[in-house]
N, C-alpha and C positions, 0 to 999 in steps of 0.2 A: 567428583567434581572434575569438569573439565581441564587439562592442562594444554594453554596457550605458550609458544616458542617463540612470539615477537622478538622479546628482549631479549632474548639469549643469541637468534638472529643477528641483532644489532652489533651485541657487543661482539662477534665475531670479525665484525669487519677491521679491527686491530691485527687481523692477521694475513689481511690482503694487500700484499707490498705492491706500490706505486714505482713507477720509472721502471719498469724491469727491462728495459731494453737500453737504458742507461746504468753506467759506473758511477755510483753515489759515492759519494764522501759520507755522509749523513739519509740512512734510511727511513724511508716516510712511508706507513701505512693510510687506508682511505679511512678508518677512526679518526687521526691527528686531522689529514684532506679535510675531514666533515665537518672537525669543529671550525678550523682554518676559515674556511668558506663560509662558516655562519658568521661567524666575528666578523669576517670584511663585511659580508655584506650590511650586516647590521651599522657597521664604521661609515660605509659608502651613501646608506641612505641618511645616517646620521647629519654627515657632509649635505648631503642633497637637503634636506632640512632646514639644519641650521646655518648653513653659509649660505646658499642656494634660494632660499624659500618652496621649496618643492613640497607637495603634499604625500609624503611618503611616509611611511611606517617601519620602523627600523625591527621592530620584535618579529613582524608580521616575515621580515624577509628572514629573517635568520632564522626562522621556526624551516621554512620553505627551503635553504639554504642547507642545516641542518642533514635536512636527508636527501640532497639531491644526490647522491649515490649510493643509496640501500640497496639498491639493486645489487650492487658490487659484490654482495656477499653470497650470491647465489653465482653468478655470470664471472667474476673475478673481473682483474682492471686490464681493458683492452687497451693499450696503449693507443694513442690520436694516432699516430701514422697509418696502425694498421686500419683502424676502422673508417679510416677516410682515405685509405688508398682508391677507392672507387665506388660510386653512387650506390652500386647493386651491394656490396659490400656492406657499405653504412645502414642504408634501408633493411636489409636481413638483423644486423644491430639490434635496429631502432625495437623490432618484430620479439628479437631475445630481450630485447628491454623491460619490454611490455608482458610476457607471459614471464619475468620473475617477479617485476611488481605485484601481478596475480596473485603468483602463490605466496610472495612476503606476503601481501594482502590478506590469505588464506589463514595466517596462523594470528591476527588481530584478533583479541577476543571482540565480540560481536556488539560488546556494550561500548566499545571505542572505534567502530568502523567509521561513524562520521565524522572525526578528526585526525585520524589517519590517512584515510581511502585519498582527500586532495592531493597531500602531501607527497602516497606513496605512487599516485597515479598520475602526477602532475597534472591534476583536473583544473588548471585556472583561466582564464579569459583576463587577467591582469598581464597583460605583456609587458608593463614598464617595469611590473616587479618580478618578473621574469628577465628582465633584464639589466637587474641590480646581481640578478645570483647568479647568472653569465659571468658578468662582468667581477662578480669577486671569484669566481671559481678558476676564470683566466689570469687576475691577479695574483692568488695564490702561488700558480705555476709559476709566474715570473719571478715571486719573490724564492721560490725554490730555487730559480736558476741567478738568482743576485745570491742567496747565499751559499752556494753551493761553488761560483766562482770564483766570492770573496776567499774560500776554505782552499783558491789554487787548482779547481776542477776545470780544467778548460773544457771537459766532454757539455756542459750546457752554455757553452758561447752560442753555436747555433740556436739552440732550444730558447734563449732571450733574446736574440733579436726574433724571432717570430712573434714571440709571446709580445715584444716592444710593438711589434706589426698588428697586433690582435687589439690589442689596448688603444693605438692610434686611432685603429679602425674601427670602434667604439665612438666616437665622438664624444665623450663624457668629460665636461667640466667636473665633476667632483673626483673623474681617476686622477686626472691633472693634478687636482689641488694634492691628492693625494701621495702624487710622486715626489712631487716639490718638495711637500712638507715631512712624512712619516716613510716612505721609501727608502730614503739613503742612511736613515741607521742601519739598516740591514747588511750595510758592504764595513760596519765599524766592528771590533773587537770588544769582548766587554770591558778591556781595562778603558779602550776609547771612548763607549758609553758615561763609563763612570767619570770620567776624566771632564768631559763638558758637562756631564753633572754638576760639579765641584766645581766650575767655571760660573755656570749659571745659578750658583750658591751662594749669594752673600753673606749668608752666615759664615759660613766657614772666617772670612777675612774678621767679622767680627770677634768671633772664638779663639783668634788668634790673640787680639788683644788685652 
């Protein structure tokens, strides 16, 4: 019987460290990245849905979201500076992007190529939900660089205002709603968490009595 290395692939990508060109306080592999990215996006379309009325599919984008960097585990994490220092630079990228998709692609057993293959090939013509997994994948990054400041890292002051720069230039009412509302727990402590917890717990004053 044949033996396929999809999965074993996949879970390798826990061992592809992110930021390396930054001093982390708190190290982040593109495993933790992937799933990150699928829960926003999932949150994002959700938002686009239910507050919005939008006709979007929240599973649809986090499936998509999910493995927007399988590659990663063939090619490793090129950090954005370097691969967008220059056109011909990125374009070369794009080229090594596409022949590890390939062979990730190669090791799919044959009975699952048709629900893979979009996935790992980015085959879509859906540009809007293409632009749900953008837009969480740059979200991610910034809430990296919110919590990462909060912890007294001044090395991603730069890295969040661009990322704030990247998100603007989105135009997206549901990132909006999103900073307003779910963003700034990320700069609290967990005792701070727990604390407006217990704020917004009435039981608690009942319990008392």
């Amino acid at each position: 019987m044949q033996q396929h290395h999809f999965l074993a692939y996949l879970y390798r990508l826990r061992y592809i460290e992110r930021w390396s060109l930054m001093r982390n306080s708190t190290r982040e592999n593109v495993a933790e990245h992937s799933y990150h990215t699928a829960l926003l996006a999932h949150l994002l379309c959700t938002i686009a849905r239910d507050v919005f009325g939008r006709d979007v599919d929240p599973d649809k984008a986090a499936s998509r979201a999910l493995f927007h960097d399988a590659t990663e585990v063939i090619t490793g994490d090129i950090p954005t500076p370097v691969k967008h220092h220059n056109p011909a630079l990125l374009s070369n990228f794009r080229d090594l992007e596409r022949l590890a998709a390939e062979r990730l692609l190669g090791t799919v057993p044959p009975e699952l190529l048709n629900a893979y293959e979009p996935l790992l090939m980015r085959q879509s013509q859906d540009d809007e939900m293409n632009r749900y997994v953008k837009a969480a994948d740059i979200l991610d990054g910034y809430l990296k660089c919110v919590s990462e400041m909060s912890a007294g890292n001044r090395e991603f002051a730069t890295a969040r205002r661009q990322f704030e720069e990247r998100l603007a230039a989105l135009g997206m009412p549901e990132i909006d709603w999103f900073l307003n509302r779910l963003a700034p727990s990320f700069e609290k402590t967990i005792d701070e968490l727990s604390e407006r917890e217990r704020e917004d717990d009435p039981g608690d004053d009942a319990d008392a009595d």
